[in-house]
C-alpha positions as CSV (number, residue, x, y, z in Angstrom):
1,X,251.0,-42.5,-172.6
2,X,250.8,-46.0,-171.0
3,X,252.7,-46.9,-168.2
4,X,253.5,-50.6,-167.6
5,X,250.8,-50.4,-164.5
6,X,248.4,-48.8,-166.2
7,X,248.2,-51.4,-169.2
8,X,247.8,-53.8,-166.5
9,X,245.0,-52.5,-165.3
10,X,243.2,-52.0,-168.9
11,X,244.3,-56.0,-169.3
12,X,242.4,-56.6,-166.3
13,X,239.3,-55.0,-167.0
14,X,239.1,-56.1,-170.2
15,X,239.2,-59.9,-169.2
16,X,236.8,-58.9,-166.2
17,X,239.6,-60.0,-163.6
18,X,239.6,-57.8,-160.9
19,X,238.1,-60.1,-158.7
20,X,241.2,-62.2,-159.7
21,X,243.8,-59.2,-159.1
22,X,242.3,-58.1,-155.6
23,X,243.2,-62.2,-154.7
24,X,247.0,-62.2,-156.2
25,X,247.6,-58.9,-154.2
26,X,245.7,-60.3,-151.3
27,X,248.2,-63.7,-151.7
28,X,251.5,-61.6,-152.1
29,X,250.4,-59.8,-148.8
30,X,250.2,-62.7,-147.0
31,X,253.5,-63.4,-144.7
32,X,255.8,-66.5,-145.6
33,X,254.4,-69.9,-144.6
34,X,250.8,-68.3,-144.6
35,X,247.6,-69.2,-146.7
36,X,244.7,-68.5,-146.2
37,X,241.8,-71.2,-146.1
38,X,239.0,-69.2,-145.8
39,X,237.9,-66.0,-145.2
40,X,239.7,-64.6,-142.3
41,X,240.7,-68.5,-141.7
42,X,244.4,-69.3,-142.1
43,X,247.1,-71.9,-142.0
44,X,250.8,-71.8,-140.6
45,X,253.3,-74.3,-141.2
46,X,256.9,-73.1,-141.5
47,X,258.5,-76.2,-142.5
48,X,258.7,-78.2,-139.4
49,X,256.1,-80.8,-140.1
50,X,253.9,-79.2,-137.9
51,X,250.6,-77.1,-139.2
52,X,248.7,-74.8,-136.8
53,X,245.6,-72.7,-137.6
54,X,244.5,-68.8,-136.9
55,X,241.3,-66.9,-136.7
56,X,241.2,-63.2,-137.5
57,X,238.0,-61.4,-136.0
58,X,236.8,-57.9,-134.9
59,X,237.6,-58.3,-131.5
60,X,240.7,-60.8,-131.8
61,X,242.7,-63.5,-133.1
62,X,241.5,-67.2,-132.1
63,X,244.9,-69.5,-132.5
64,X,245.4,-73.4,-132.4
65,X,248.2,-75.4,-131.6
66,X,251.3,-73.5,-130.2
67,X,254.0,-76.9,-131.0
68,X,257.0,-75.1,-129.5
69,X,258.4,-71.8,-128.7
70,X,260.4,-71.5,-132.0
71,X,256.8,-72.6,-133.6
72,X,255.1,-70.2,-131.5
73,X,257.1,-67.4,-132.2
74,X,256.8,-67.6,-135.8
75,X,252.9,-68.4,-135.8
76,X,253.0,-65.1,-133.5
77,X,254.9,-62.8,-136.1
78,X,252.8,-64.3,-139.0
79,X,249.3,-62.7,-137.2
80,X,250.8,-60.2,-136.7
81,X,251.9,-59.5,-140.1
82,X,248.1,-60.5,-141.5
83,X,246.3,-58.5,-138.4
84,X,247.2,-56.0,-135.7
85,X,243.8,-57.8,-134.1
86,X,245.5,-59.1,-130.5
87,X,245.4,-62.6,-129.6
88,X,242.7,-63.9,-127.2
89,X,243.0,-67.6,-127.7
90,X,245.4,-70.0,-127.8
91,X,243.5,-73.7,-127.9
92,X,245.6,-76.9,-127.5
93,X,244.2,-79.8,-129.1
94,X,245.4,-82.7,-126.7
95,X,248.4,-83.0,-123.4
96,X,251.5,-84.3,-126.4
97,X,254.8,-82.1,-125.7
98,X,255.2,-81.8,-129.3
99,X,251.9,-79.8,-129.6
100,X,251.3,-78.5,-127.0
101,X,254.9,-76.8,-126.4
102,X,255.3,-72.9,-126.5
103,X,252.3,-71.7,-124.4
104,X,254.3,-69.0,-122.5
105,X,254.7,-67.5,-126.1
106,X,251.4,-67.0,-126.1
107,X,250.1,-66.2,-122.7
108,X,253.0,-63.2,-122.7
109,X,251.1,-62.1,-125.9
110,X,247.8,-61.8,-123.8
111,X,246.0,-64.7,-124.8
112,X,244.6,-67.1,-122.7
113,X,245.5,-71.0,-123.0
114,X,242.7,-73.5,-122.8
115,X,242.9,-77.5,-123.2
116,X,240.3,-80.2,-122.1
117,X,240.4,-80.9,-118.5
118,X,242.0,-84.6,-119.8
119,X,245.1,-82.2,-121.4
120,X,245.2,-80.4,-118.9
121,X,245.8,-82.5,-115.6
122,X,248.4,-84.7,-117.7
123,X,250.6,-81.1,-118.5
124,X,249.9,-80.2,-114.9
125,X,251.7,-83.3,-114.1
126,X,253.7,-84.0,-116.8
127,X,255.3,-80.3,-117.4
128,X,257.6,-80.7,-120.4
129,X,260.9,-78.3,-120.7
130,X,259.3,-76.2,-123.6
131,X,255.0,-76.6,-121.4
132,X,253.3,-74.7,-119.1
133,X,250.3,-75.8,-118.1
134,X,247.1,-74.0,-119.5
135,X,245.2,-70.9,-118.3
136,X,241.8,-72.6,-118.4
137,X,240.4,-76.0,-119.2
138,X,236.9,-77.5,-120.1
139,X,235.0,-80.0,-119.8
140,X,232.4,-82.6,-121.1
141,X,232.3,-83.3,-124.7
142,X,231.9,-79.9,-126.6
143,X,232.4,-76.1,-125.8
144,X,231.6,-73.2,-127.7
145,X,233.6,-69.6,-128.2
146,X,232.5,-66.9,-129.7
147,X,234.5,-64.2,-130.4
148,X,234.1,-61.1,-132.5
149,X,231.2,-63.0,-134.2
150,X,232.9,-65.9,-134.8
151,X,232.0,-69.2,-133.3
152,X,234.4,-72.3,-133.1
153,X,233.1,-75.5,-131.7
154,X,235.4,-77.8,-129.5
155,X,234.8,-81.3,-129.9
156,X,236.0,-84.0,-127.4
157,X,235.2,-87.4,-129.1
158,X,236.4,-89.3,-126.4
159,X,239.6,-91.4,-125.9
160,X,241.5,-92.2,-129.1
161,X,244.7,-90.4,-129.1
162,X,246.7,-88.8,-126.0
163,X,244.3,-87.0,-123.5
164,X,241.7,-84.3,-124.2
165,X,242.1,-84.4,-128.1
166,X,240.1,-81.9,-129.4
167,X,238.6,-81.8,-133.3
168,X,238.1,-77.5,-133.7
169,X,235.1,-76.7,-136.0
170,X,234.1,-73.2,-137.6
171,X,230.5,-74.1,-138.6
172,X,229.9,-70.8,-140.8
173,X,232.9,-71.3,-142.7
174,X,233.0,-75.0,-142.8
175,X,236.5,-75.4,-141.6
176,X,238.3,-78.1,-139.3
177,X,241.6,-78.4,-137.3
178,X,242.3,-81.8,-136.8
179,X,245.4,-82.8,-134.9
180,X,247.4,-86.3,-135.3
181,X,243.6,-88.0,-135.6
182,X,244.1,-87.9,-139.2
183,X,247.5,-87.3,-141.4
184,X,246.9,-86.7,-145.7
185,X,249.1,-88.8,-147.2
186,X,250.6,-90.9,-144.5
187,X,250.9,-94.3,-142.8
188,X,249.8,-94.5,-139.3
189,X,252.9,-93.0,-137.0
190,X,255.8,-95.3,-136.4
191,X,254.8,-97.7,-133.4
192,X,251.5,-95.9,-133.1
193,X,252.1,-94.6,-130.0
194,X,249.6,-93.5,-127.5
195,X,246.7,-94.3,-130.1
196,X,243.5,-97.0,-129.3
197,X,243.0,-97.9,-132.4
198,X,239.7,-99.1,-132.5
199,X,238.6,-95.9,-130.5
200,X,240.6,-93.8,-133.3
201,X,238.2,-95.2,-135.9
202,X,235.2,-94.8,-134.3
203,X,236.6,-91.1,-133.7
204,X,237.0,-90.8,-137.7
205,X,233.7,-92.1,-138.1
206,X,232.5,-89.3,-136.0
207,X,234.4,-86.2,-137.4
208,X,232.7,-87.9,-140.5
209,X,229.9,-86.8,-139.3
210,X,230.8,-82.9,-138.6
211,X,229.9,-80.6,-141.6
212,X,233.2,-79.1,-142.8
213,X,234.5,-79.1,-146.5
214,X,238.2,-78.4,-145.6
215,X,240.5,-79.1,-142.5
216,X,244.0,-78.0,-141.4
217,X,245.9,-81.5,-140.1
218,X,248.3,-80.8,-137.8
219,X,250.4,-83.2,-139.8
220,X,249.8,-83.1,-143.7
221,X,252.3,-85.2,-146.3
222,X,250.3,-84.3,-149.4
223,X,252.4,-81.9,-151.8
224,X,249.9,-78.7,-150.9
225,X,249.5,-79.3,-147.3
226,X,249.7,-75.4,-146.0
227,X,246.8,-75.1,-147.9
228,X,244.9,-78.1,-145.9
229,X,242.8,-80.5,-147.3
230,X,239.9,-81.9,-147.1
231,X,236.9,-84.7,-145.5
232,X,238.0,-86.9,-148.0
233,X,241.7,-87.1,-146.5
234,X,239.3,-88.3,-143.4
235,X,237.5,-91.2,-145.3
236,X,240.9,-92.3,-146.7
237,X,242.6,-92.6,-143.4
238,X,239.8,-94.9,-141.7
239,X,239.9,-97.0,-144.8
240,X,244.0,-97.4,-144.7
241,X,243.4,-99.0,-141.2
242,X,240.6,-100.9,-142.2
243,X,242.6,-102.4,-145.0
244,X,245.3,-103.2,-143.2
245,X,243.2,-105.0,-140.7
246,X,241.5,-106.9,-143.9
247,X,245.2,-107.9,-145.0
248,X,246.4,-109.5,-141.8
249,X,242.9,-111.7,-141.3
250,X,243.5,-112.4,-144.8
251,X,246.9,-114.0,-143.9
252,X,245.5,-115.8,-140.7
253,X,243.1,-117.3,-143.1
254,X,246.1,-118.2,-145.0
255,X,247.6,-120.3,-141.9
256,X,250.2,-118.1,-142.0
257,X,252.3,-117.3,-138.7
258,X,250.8,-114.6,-136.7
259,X,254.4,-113.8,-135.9
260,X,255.3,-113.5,-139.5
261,X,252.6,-111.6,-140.7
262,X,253.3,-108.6,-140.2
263,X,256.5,-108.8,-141.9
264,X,254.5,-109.9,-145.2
265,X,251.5,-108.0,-145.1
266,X,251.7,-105.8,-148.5
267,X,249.3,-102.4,-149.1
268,X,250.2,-101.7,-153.1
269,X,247.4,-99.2,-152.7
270,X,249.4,-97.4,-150.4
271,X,252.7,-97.5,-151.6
272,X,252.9,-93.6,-152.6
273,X,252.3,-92.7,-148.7
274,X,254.7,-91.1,-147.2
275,X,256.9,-93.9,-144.7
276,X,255.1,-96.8,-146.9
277,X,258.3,-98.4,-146.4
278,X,259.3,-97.9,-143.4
279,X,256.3,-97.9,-141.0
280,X,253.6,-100.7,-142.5
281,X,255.5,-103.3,-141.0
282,X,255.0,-101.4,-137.1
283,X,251.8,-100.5,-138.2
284,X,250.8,-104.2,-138.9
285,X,252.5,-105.3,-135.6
286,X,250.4,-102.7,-133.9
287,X,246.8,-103.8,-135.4
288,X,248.1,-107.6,-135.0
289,X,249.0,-107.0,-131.2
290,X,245.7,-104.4,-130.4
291,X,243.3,-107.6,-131.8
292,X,245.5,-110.4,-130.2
293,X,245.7,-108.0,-126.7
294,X,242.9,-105.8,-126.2
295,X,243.1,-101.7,-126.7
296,X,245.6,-100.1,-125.4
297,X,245.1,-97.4,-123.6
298,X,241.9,-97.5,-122.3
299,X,240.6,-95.5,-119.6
300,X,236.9,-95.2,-117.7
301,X,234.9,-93.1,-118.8
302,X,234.2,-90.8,-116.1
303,X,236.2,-87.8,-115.6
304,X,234.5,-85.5,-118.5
């Protein structure tokens, strides 16, 4: 007599599925506001715009991006709920309050805090209410750690956004974290605050050059975004500046008002980006004012 399971399981091996079973079970398992991006590589995101990343190993759990306490706490029950691996690592991408929030969560856990010796002078003196300053910090432009078998690169790509902003790569399973650098599916950020734009595409132009097929953005707009995405959300953000650029020369050229442009400059390839409407216009001002200006910030290059 057939139960209801056991015809599943006939179904299944007659349509040579149990690869495909093993992965619905191994979905259903997962912890709400989990998926997994590659093997023993997941994403976290539990509807606060923000997206952090975990790595399960033999010896531990690597973790990126901490946000807040309320953030961290969650991210902390979700590994928990995929792993009873402990924590080793908590690695903050740059010195920003909003990211780099919650690290007590953490560091009770038993996991030590690290951020790039630029992050973490500026949260040694700039302690938000929700910050404390790091365990560790590093320096130069890129640092290894290997836990359990598994090896993450650090990359500092120099100054671009905030201080110490690190791009995370997992070279065997071709997997970045890339924090506020890059955003699927989005204008640039309001005012652009804190960014040197002309650094920030030569930054793209170098993750470009890192060998990864997907990424986890700390900030994602596409419709799928706790599953990540990919190099090509890269490519597409260095072209929207790039673009923009082309379309404010294009009204110089014009003889239109510098003061005006930004005001008129129109991206129809664009328009389905998340705050289209509402941020071109600062974006346009920011470009306009960075080429008319200089860069802003800018900093010497010797502290790394």
């Amino acid at each position: 007599m057939f139960t209801v399971k056991s015809s599943v399981a006939v179904i299944l091996a007659v349509l040579g599925c149990a690869g495909f079973y093993n992965s619905m079970v191994s979905a259903q398992t997962l912890p709400d506001h989990v998926a997994k991006i590659a093997e023993d590589v997941y994403s976290y995101g539990p509807g606060d715009h923000y997206y952090s990343m975990f790595i399960v190993t033999g010896e531990g759990v690597i973790a990126i991006e901490s946000i807040s306490t309320e953030h961290s706490e969650g991210l902390l029950q979700a590994i928990r709920e995929v792993t009873d691996q402990p924590v080793k690592f908590m690695l903050h991408s740059h010195n920003h309050w909003d990211h780099a929030s919650g690290g007590q969560v953490f560091k009770d856990a038993g996991a030590t805090t690290l951020a790039h010796i630029e992050a973490y002078n500026w949260m040694e003196a700039n302690t938000g209410r929700d910050m404390v300053v790091p365990d560790e910090s590093w320096r130069g432009m890129r640092k290894d750690i290997t836990l359990g078998g598994t090896t993450i690169e650090l990359h500092y790509l120099g100054m671009n956004h905030g201080l110490g902003m690190t791009v995370f790569l997992l070279p065997e399973q071709k997997v970045a974290y890339i924090a506020d650098l890059v955003t699927p599916n989005r204008v640039l950020f309001s005012i652009v605050p804190d960014f040197n734009i002309r650094e920030l595409e030569r930054s793209q132009e170098e993750i470009l050059k890192l060998d990864f097929d997907k990424a986890v953005y700390t900030h994602n707009e596409a419709p799928n975004a706790l599953e990540g995405g990919t190099k090509q959300d890269v490519t597409d953000n260095l072209q929207f500046i790039r673009d923009l650029r082309a379309a404010i020369y294009a009204e110089f050229n014009k003889g239109t008002n510098p003061m005006m442009v930004p005001g008129i400059v129109l991206l129809p390839k664009y328009k389905d980006w998340a705050m289209y409407d509402q941020w071109l216009e600062m974006n346009a001002w920011r470009l306009l004012l960075d080429d008319w200006k200089g860069p802003f910030p800018w900093q010497p290059d010797h502290v790394h």
